[in-house]
C-alpha positions in Angstrom: -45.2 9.9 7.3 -44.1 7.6 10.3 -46.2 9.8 12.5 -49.3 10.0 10.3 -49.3 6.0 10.2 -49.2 6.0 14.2 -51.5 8.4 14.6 -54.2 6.6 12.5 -52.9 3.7 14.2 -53.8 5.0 18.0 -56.8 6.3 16.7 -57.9 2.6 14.9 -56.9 1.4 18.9 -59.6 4.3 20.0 -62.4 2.9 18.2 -61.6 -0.5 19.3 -61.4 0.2 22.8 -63.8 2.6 22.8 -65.9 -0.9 20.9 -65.1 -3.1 23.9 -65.9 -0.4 26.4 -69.5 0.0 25.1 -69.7 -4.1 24.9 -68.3 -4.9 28.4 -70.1 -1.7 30.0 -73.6 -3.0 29.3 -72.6 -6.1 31.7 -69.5 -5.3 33.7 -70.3 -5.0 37.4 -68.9 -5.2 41.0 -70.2 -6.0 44.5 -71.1 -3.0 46.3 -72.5 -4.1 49.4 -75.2 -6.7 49.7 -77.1 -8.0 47.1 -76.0 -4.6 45.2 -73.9 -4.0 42.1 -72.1 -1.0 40.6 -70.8 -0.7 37.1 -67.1 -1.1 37.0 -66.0 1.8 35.1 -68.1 5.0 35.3 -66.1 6.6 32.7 -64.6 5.3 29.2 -61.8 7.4 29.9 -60.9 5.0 33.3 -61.1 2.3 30.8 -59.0 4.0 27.8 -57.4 7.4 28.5 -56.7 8.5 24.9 -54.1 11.6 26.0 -52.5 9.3 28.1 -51.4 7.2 25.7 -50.7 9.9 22.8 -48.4 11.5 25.2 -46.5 7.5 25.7 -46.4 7.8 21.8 -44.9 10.8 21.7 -42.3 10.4 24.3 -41.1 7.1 22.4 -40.1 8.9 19.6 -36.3 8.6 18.4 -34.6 11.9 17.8 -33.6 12.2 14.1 -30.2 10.9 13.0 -29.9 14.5 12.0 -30.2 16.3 15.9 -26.8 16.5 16.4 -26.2 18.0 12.7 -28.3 20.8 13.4 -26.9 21.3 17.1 -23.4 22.0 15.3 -25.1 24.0 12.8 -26.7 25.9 15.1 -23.8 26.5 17.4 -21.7 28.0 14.2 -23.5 30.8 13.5 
């Protein structure tokens, strides 16, 4: 259940980056040169990179209280 409620979680934060990104894209812009501009990110994923940050999630995750159970359990048979 802890892992259903993070994933909706991450994908509430997609839609509000992805949100932002559309927002700030239609003004966000850098010098390129003179007198000339160029959008700051080409890409919403230089802005948000969603795998990125599902694989963060996924390699914060505790072990279960139970690993080592199961390692003896498994070493028994």
């Amino acid at each position: 259940m802890m892992e259903a409620l993070e994933l909706r979680m991450l994908d509430e934060s997609l839609h509000e980056h992805r949100q932002a990104f559309l927002n700030f894209a239609v003004r966000a812009e850098k010098k390129a040169g003179k007198g000339k501009t160029k959008p700051v990110y080409k890409r919403f994923r230089q802005f948000f990179d969603f795998d990125k940050e599902l694989k963060k999630m996924k390699n914060r995750r505790k072990p279960s209280r139970f690993a080592g159970i199961t390692k003896l359990l498994d070493r028994e048979e």
